[in-house]
C-alpha positions as CSV (number, residue, x, y, z in Angstrom):
1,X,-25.4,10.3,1.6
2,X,-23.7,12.9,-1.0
3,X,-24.1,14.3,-4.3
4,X,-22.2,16.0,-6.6
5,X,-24.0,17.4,-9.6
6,X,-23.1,18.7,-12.7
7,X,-19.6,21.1,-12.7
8,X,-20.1,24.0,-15.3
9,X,-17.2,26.3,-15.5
10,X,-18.2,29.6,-14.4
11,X,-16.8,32.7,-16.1
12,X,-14.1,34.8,-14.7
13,X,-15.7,38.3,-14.8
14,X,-17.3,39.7,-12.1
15,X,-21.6,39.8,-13.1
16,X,-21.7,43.7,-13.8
17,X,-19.6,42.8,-16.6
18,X,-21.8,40.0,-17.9
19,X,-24.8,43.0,-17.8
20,X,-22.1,45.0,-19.7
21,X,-21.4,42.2,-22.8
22,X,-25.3,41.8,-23.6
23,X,-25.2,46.0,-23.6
24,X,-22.3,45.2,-26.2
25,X,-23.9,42.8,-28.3
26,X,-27.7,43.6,-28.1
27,X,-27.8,47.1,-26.9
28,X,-31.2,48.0,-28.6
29,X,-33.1,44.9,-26.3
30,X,-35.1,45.9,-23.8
31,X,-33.7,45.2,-20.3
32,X,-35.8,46.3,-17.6
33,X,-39.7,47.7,-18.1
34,X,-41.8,48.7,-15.4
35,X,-45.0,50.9,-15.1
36,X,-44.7,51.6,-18.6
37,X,-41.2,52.8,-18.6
38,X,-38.6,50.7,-20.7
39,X,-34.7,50.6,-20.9
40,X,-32.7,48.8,-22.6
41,X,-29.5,47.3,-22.6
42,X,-27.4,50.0,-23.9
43,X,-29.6,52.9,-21.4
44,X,-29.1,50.7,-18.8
45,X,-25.6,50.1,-18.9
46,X,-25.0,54.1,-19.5
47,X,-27.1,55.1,-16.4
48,X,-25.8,52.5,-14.3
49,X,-22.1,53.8,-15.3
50,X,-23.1,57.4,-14.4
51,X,-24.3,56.0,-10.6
52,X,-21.5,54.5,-10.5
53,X,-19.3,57.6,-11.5
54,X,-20.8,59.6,-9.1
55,X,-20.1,57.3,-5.8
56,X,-16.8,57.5,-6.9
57,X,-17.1,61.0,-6.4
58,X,-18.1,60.0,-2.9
59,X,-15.2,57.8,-2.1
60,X,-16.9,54.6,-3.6
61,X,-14.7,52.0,-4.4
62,X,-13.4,48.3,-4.5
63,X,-14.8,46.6,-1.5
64,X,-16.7,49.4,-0.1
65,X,-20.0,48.6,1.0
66,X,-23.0,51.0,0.0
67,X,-26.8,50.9,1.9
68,X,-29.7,51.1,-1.0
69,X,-32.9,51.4,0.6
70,X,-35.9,51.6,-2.0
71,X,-39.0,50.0,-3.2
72,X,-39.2,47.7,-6.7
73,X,-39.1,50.0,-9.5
74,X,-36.5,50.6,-12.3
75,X,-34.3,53.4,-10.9
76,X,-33.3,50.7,-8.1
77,X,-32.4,47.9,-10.4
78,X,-29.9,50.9,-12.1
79,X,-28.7,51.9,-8.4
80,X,-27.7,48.4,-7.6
81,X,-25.4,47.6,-11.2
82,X,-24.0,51.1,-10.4
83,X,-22.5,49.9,-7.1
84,X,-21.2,46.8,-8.4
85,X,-19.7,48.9,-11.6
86,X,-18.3,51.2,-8.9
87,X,-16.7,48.5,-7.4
88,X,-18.4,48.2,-4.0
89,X,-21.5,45.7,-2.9
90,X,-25.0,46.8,-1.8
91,X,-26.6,46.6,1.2
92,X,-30.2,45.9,0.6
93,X,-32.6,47.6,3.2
94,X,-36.0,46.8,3.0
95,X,-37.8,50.5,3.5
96,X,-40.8,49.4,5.3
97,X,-38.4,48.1,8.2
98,X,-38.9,49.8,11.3
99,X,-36.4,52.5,11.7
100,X,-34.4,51.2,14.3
101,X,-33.6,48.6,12.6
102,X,-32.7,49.8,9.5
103,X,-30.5,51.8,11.6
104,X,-28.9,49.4,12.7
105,X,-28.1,47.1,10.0
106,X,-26.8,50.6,8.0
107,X,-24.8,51.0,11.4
108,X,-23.7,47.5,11.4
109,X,-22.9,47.2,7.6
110,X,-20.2,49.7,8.3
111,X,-21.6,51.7,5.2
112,X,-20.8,55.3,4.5
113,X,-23.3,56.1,1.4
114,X,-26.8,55.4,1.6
115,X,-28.5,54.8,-1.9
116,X,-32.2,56.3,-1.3
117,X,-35.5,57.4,-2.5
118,X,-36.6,60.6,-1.5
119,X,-39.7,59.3,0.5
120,X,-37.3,56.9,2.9
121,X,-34.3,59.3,4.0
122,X,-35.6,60.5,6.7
123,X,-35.7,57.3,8.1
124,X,-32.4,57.4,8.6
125,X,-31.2,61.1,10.5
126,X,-30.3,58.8,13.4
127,X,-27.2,57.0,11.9
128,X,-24.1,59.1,12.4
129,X,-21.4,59.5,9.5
130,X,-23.7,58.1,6.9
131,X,-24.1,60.0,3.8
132,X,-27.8,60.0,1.2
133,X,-27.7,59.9,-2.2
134,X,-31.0,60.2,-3.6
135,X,-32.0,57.8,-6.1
136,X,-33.6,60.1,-9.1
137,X,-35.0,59.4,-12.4
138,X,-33.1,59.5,-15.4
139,X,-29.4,60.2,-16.2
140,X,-28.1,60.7,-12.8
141,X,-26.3,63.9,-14.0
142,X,-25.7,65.8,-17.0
143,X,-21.7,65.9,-16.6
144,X,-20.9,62.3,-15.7
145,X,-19.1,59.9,-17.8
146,X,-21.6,57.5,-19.2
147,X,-18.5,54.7,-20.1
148,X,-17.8,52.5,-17.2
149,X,-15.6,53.5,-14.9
150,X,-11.7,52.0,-14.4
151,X,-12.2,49.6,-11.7
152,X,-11.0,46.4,-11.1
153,X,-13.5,43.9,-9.5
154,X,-12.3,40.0,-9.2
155,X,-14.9,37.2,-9.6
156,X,-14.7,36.9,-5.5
157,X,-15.3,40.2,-4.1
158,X,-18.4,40.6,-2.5
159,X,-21.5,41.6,-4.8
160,X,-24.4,42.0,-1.7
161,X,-24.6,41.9,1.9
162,X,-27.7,40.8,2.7
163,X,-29.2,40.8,6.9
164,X,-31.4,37.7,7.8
165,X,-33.0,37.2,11.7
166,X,-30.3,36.1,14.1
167,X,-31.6,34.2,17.4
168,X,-29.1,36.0,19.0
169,X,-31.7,39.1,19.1
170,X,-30.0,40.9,16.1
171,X,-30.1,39.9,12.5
172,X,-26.6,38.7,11.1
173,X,-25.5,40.2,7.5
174,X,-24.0,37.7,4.9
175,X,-22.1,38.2,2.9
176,X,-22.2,37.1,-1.1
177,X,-20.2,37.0,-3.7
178,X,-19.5,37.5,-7.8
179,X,-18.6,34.2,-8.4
180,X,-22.2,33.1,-5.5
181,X,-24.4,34.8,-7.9
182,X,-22.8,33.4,-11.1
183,X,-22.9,30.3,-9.8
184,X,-27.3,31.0,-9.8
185,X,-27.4,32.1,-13.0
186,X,-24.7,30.9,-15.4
187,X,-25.2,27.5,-17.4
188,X,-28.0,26.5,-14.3
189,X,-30.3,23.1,-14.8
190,X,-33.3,24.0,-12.9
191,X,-34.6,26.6,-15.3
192,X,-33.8,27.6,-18.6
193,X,-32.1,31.2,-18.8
194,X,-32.2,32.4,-22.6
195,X,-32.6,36.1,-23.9
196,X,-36.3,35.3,-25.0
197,X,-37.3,35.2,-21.0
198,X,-39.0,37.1,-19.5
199,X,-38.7,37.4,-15.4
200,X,-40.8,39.2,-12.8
201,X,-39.5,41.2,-9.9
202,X,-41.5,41.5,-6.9
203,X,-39.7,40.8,-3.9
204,X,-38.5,43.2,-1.6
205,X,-34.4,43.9,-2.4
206,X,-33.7,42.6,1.2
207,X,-35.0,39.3,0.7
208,X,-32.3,36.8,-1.5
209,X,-35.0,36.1,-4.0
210,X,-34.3,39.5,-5.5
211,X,-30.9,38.3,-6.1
212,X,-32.3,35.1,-8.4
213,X,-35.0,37.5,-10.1
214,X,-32.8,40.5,-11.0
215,X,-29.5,39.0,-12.4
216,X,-30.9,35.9,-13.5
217,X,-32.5,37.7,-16.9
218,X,-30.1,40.7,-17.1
219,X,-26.8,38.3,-16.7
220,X,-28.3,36.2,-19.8
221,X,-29.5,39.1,-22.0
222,X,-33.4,38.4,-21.4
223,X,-35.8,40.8,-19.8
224,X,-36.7,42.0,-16.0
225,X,-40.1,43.0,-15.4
226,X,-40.8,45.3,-11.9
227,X,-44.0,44.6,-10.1
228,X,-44.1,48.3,-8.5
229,X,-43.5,48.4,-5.2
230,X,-46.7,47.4,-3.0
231,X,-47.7,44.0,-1.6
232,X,-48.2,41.8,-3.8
233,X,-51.3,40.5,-4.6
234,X,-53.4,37.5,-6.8
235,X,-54.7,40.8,-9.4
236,X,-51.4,42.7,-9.3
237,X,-49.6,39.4,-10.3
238,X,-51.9,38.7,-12.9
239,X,-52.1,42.3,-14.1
240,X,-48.1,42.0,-14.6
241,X,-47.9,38.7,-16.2
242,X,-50.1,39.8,-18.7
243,X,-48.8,42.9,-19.3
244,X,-45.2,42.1,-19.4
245,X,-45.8,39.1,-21.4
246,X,-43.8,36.8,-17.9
247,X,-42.7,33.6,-18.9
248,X,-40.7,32.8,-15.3
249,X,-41.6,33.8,-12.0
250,X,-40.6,33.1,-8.3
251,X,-43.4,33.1,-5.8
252,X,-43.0,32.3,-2.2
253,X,-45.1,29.0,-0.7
254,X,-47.9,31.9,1.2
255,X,-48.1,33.8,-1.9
256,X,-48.2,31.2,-4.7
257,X,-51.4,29.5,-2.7
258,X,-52.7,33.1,-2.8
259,X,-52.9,33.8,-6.5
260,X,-53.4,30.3,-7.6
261,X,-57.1,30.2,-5.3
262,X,-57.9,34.3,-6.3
263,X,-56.5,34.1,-9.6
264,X,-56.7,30.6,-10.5
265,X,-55.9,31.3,-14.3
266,X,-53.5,34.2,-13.4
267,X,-49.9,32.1,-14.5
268,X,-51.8,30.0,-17.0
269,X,-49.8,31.7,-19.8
270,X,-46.6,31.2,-17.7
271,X,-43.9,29.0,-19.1
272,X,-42.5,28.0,-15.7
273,X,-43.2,29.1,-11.6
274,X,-40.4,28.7,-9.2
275,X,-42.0,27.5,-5.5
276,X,-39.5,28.5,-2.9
277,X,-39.4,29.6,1.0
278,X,-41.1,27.0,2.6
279,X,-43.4,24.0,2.0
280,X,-45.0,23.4,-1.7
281,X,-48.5,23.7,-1.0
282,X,-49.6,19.9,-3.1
283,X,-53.1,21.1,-4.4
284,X,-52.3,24.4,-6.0
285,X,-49.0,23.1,-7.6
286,X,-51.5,20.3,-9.1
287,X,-54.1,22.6,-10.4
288,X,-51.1,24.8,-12.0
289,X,-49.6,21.7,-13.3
290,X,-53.3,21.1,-14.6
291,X,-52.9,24.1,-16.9
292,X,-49.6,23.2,-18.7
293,X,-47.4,25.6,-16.4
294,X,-44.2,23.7,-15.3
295,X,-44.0,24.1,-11.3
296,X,-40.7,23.6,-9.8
297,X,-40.2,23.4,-6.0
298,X,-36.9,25.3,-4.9
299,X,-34.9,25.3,-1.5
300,X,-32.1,27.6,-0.3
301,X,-30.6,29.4,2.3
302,X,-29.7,32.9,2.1
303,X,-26.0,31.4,2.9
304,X,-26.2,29.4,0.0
305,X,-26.9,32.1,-2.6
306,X,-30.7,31.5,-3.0
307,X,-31.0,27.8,-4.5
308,X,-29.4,24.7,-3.6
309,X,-31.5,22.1,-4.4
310,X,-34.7,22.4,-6.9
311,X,-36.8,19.7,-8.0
312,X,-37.6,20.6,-11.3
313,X,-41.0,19.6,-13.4
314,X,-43.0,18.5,-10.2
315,X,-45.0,15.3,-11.3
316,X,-48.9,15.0,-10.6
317,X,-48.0,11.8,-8.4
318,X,-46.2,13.9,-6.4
319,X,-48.9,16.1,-5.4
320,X,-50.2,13.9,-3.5
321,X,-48.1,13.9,-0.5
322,X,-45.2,16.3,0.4
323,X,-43.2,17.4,-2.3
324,X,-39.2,16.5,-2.4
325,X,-37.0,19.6,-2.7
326,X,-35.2,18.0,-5.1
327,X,-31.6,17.2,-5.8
328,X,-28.7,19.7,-6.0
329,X,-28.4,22.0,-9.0
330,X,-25.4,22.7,-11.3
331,X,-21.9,23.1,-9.5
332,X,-23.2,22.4,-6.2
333,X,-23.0,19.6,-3.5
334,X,-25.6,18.0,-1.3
335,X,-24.9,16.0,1.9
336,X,-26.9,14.1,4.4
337,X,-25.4,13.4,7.3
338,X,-25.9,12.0,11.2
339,X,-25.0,13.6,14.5
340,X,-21.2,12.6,14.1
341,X,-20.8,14.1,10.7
342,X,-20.7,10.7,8.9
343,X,-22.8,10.2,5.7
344,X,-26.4,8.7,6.0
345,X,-27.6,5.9,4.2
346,X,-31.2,6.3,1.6
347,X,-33.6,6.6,3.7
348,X,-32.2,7.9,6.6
349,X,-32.6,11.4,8.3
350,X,-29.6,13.4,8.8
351,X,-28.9,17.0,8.4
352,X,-28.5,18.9,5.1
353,X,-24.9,20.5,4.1
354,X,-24.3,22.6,1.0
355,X,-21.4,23.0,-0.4
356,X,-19.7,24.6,-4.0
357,X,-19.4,27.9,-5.3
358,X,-22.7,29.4,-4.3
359,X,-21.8,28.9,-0.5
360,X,-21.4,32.7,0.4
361,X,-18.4,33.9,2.6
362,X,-19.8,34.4,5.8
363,X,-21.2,36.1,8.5
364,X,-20.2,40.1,8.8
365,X,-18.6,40.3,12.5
366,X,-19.3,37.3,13.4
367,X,-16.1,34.8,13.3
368,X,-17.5,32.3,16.0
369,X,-20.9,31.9,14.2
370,X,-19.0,31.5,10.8
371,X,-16.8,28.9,11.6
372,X,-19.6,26.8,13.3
373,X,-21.7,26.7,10.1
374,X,-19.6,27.1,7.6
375,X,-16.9,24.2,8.1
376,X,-14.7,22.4,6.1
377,X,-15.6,19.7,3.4
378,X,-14.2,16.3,4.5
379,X,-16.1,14.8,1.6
380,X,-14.9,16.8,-1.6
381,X,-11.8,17.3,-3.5
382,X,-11.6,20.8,-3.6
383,X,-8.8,22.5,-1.5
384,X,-9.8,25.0,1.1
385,X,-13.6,23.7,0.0
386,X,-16.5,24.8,2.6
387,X,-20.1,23.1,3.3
388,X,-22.7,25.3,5.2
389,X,-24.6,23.3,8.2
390,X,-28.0,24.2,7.0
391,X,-29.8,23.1,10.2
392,X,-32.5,21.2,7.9
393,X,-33.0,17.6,8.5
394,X,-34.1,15.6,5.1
395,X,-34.0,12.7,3.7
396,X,-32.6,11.2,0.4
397,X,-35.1,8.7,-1.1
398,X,-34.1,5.6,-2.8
399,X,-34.7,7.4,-6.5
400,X,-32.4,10.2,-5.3
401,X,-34.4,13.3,-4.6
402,X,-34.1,14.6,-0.9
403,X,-37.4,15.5,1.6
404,X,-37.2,17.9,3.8
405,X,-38.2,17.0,7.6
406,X,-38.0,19.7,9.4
407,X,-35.6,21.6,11.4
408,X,-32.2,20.9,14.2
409,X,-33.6,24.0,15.8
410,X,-36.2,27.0,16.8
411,X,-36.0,28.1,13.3
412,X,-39.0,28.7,11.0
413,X,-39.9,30.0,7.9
414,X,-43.0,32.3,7.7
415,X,-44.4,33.6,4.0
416,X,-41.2,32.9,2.9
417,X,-39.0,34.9,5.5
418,X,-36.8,32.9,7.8
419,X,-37.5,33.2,11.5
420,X,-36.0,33.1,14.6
421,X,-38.0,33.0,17.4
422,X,-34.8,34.2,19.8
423,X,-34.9,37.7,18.0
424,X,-38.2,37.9,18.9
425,X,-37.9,37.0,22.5
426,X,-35.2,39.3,23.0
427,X,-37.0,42.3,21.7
428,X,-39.9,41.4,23.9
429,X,-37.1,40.5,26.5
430,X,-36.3,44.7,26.8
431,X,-40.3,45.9,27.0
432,X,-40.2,47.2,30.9
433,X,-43.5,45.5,31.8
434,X,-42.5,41.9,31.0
435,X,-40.6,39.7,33.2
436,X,-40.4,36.4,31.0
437,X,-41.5,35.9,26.9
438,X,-41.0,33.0,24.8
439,X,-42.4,32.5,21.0
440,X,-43.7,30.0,18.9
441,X,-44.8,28.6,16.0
442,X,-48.8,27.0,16.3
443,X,-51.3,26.5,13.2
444,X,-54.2,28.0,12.6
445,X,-57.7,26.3,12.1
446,X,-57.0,26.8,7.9
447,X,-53.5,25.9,8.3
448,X,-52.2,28.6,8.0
449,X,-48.2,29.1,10.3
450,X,-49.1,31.7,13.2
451,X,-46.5,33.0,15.5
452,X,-47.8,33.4,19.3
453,X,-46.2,35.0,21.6
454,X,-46.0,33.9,25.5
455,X,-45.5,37.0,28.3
456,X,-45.1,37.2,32.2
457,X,-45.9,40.1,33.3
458,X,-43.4,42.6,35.8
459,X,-46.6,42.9,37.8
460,X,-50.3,42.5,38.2
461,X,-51.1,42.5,34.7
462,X,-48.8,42.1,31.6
463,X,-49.3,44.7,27.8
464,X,-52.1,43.8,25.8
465,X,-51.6,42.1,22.4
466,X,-52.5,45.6,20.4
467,X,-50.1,47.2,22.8
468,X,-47.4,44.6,22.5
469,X,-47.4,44.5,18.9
470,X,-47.3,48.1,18.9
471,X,-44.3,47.7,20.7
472,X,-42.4,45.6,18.4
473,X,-43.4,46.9,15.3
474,X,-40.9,49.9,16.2
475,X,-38.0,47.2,16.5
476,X,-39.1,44.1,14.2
477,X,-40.4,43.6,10.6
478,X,-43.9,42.8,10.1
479,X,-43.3,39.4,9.2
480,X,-41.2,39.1,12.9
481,X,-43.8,40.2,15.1
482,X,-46.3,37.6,16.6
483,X,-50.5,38.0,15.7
484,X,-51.7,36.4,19.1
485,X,-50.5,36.8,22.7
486,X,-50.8,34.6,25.4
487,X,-50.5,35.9,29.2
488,X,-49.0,33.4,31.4
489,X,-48.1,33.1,35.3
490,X,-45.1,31.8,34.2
491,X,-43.6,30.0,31.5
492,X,-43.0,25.6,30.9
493,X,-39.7,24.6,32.4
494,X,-38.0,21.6,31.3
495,X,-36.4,19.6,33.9
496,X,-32.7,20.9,32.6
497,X,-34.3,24.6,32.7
498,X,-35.2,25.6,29.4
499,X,-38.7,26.9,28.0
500,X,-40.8,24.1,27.2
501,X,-41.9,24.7,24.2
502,X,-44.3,21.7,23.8
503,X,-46.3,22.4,26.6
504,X,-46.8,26.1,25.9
505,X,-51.0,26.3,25.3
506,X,-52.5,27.4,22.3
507,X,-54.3,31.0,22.0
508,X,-58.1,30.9,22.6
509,X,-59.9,30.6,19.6
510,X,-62.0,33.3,18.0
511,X,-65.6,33.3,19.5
512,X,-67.5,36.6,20.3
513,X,-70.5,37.0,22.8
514,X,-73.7,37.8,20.9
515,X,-73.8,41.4,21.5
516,X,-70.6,42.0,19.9
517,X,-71.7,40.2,16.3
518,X,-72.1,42.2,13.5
519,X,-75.1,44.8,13.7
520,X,-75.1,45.8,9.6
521,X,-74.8,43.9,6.2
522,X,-71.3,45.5,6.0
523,X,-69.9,44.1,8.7
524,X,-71.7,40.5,8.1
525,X,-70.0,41.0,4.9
526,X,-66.3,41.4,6.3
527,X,-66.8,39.1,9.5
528,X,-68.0,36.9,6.6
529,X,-65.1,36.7,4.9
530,X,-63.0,36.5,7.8
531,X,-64.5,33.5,8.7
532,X,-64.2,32.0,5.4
533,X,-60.4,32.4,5.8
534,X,-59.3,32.2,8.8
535,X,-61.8,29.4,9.8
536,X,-62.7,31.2,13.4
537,X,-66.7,31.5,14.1
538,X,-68.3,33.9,15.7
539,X,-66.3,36.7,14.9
540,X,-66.7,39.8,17.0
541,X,-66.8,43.6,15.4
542,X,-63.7,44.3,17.4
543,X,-61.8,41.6,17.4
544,X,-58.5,41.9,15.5
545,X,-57.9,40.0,12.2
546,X,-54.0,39.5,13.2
547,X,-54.8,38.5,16.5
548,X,-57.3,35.8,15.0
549,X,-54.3,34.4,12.8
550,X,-54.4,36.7,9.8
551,X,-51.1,37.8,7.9
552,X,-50.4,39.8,5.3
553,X,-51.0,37.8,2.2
554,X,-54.9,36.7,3.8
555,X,-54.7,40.7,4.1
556,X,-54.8,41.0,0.7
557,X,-57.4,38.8,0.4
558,X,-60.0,40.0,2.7
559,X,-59.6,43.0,0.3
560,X,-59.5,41.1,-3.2
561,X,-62.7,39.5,-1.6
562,X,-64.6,42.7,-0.7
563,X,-63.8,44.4,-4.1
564,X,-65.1,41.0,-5.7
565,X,-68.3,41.4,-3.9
566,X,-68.9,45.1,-4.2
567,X,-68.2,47.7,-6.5
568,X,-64.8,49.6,-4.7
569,X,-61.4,48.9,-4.8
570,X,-59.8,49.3,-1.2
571,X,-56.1,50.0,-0.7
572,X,-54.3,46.9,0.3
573,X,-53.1,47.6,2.9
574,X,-56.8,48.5,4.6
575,X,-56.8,45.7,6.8
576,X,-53.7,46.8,8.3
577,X,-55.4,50.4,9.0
578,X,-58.5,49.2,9.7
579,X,-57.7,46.0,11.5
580,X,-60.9,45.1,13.1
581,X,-64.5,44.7,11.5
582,X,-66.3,47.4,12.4
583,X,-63.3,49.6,11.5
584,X,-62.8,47.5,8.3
585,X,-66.7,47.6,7.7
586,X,-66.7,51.8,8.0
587,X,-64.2,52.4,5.9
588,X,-66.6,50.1,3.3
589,X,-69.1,52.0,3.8
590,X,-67.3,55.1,3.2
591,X,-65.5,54.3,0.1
592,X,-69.2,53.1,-1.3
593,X,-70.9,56.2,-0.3
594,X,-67.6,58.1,-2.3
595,X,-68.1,56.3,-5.4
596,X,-72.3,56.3,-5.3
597,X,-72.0,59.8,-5.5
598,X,-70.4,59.8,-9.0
599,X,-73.3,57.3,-10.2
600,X,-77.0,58.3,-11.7
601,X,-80.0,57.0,-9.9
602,X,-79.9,54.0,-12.6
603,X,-76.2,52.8,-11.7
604,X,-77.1,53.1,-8.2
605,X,-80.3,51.0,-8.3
606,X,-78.1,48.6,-10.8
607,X,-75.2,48.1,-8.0
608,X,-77.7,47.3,-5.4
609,X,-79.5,44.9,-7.1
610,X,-75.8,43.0,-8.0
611,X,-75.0,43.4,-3.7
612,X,-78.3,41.3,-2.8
613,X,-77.8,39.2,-5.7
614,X,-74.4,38.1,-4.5
């Protein structure tokens, strides 16, 4: 079954230029804010033309690709419309990759400038013939034009390549263009884009929700707010909603759940919340919905230019189940079809295919892998028209909104980042002590996605899970590498050969032996927690929180939790230091001796009496 939705002529300037004409005609509005630092309009479009200027001086131009690897503030926001104003696209890297991969999708990218904050070059000595420019503060330079430079850029030149995970063992760039992003953010239906919004930034650059949260205000004229760079959490969130005043925001599945339980009033004074990256958790979409905030649930591939289908103004009555994804939004098409490519009936399953001028142009390198998912549109009208095989399987209901089922293959999606399990398996493939690993996707006793990973060991006794995800780390993002490990003589075969995936056994539960329970109030307090979200009793002083099915958003809350309860704020990313209890629990203790020290006897006694109170 097809649809076709609304077809809005989309204009024929490439989306630097769009920035450009609200500089024009409202320079003095404020375009970007961000730790207290403003620009508006008219300063961002001059500093953007002076980066753009100088990597022209650098041999910058039409169709030339330029790395940027940097954390969320405002100077990277001005680094990215400089490359397009230069005539080039940008090639987000995310700078808390591990360095061999970010060395490899540099590599890969086939760029010759890297865009970079001071704190991240280093991380990249090992790719030959690629040239830093650090990313500064300010007017890049005093002797650079600050009127844009003469370059011609057409409507389908490439604007971003952006890397996703590849189950062939290395991620796969795709590549996106002008006219994609326009299609997102020019004369849309699922949200409404005005000058008087105000939209928060707080994905990483190398995940496509960047793309939907930074040219979605500044190609209509309204305002960008930066989350500094950090993980995200329920306070931070709040902090910049109220702040910045945030009337739209995009939050994935993991980390909408998050804030809505820590912060249940945190988006109360938000207009409308984009859900995206995976399923719309019912319950906290109803107790937003509760508050007057319109929720919307959004679904897109990264081919696709972020959205392709959104169901807009989720219902109450539909909280009570699983949440459609919607129906496709303006200038896109929607299909449903069965194994031999012929459209489904309502009601029937059959595989999603996107098609329309956000479908992206392909894969970099990869001609084969291109031309099996993006294939020609038998359905529409449009010559030389394209669909992308999204590998989802849905359903369109009788009223017209589509379900999604699940997936054709291996793929999953965890906090919002898509995942395939064969890059993972091939990086554990190359570790010397293993003779066999597979990986999978099993959920925890909240819930909660948790990627295991299954290993034979080349010998008597196979790496341990600390050691293996030691190992990884150095090759794999954090939201790639598995939090349990399962040792196996060998692994499930089908009866055709492959990995049988169904009969792969879950990890052993949580459950310490009673000497190894927590011996102080601190470490009651943090095995506490622990238990309290990740639903695993008894838990042990040294047993890892990843290995017992945390992640990095139940991170954040272990540590939102302890600074509820007493009177220190840790870093967030403690857990990840400190990954066990009595680790965790010690570094509690130490941060409460430091700030004791600063308090008379009277605050002291005061604090004390609050602990054993709560």
């Amino acid at each position: 079954m097809g649809e076709r939705s609304e077809h809005v002529a989309l204009p024929d300037t490439p989306l630097h230029q769009r920035v450009a004409q609200h500089a024009a005609a409202t320079p003095w509005a404020v375009a970007l804010e961000c730790a207290g630092e403003r620009l508006t309009y008219a300063e961002l479009d001059v500093r953007a033309n002076q980066v753009a200027h100088l990597l022209g001086e650098h041999g910058i131009g039409p169709g030339d690709p330029v790395a940027v690897c940097a954390g969320r503030d405002i100077e990277v926001v001005v680094a990215l419309l400089g490359v397009l104003k230069a005539g080039g696209y940008y090639v987000p890297l995310d700078p808390e990759y591990p360095a061999e991969r970010l060395a490899f999708m540099a590599a890969d990218s086939g760029a010759r400038i890297l865009l970079v904050q001071a704190e991240w070059v280093h991380r990249f000595d090992t790719v030959p013939g690629l040239r830093a420019v650090l990313i500064t503060k300010g007017r890049v330079a005093p002797d650079l034009p600050v009127t844009a430079p003469p370059v011609a850029v057409r409507p389908d030149d490439l604007a971003y390549l952006m890397y996703t995970s590849g189950s062939t063992g290395r991620p796969k760039g795709v590549g996106i263009t002008h006219r994609n992003v326009l299609r997102l953010v020019h004369g849309v239906d699922y949200v409404d884009l005005d000058a008087g919004q105000v939209v928060l930034m707080l994905a990483s650059l190398s995940f496509d929700a960047s793309t939907f949260e930074i040219w979605a205000p500044l190609a209509n004229g309204a305002r960008l707010a930066v989350l500094p760079q950090g993980i995200p959490t329920g306070e931070s969130v709040e902090r910049a909603v109220r702040d910045h005043g945030v009337t739209l925001l995009m939050l994935t599945s993991g980390l909408f759940q998050h804030v809505v339980r820590t912060r249940p009033t945190a988006l109360a004074g938000v207009r409308h919340v984009l859900v995206v990256g995976d399923v719309a958790p019912p319950a906290e979409v109803r107790a937003l919905i509760e508050l007057g905030v319109e929720v919307s649930n959004g679904y897109g591939p990264t081919e696709c230019t972020t959205f392709s289908c959104v169901r807009r103004g989720i219902t109450p009555a539909e909280t009570g189940g699983s949440i459609p994804i919607g129906t496709a939004i303006t200038n896109t098409t929607a299909y449903v079809v069965d194994d031999r490519g012929g459209l489904t009936p309502p009601g029937a399953e059959g595989e999603l295919l996107v098609g329309g001028p956000g479908v992206g142009r392909g894969y970099l390198g990869r001609p084969a892998l291109t031309a099996e998912r993006f294939v020609p549109d038998p359905f529409g009208t449009t010559p030389g028209g394209r669909l992308y095989r999204t590998g989802d399987l849905v359903v369109r209901q009788e009223d017209g909104l589509f379900r999604f089922l699940g997936r054709r293959d291996q793929q999953v999606k965890i906090l919002g980042h898509r995942v395939e399990p064969g890059e993972i398996e091939a990086a554990l493939g190359n570790h010397p002590e293993l003779a066999a690993a597979a990986v999978a996707v099993r959920l925890t006793a909240v819930g909660d996605k948790q990627l295991v990973g299954y290993v034979v060991p080349d010998g008597e006794a196979a790496p341990t899970g600390a050691q293996l995800r030691a190992y990884l780390r150095e090759r794999l993002p954090d939201h790639l590498v598995p939090t349990a490990f399962v040792t196996l003589a060998g692994l499930p075969l089908t009866p055709n050969g492959k990995v049988d995936r169904a009969a792969l056994p879950a990890p052993a539960a949580g459950g310490a032996a009673p000497e190894a329970v927590a011996r102080t109030p601190l470490e009651e307090a943090v095995a506490a927690i622990w238990t309290e979200l990740l639903g695993v009793h008894p838990i042990g002083v040294d047993d890892d929180f990843f290995e017992l099915g945390g992640h990095s958003l139940l991170a954040t809350q272990v540590v939102t939790l302890l600074g509820d309860r007493f009177p220190v704020a840790l870093p967030a990313r403690a857990v990840f230091d400190e990954p066990t209890v009595a680790r965790l629990a010690d570094r509690l203790q130490r941060a409460i001796t430091e700030h004791v020290m600063q308090l008379s006897d009277a605050e002291v006694e005061s604090m004390l009496s609050q602990v054993r109170e709560g």
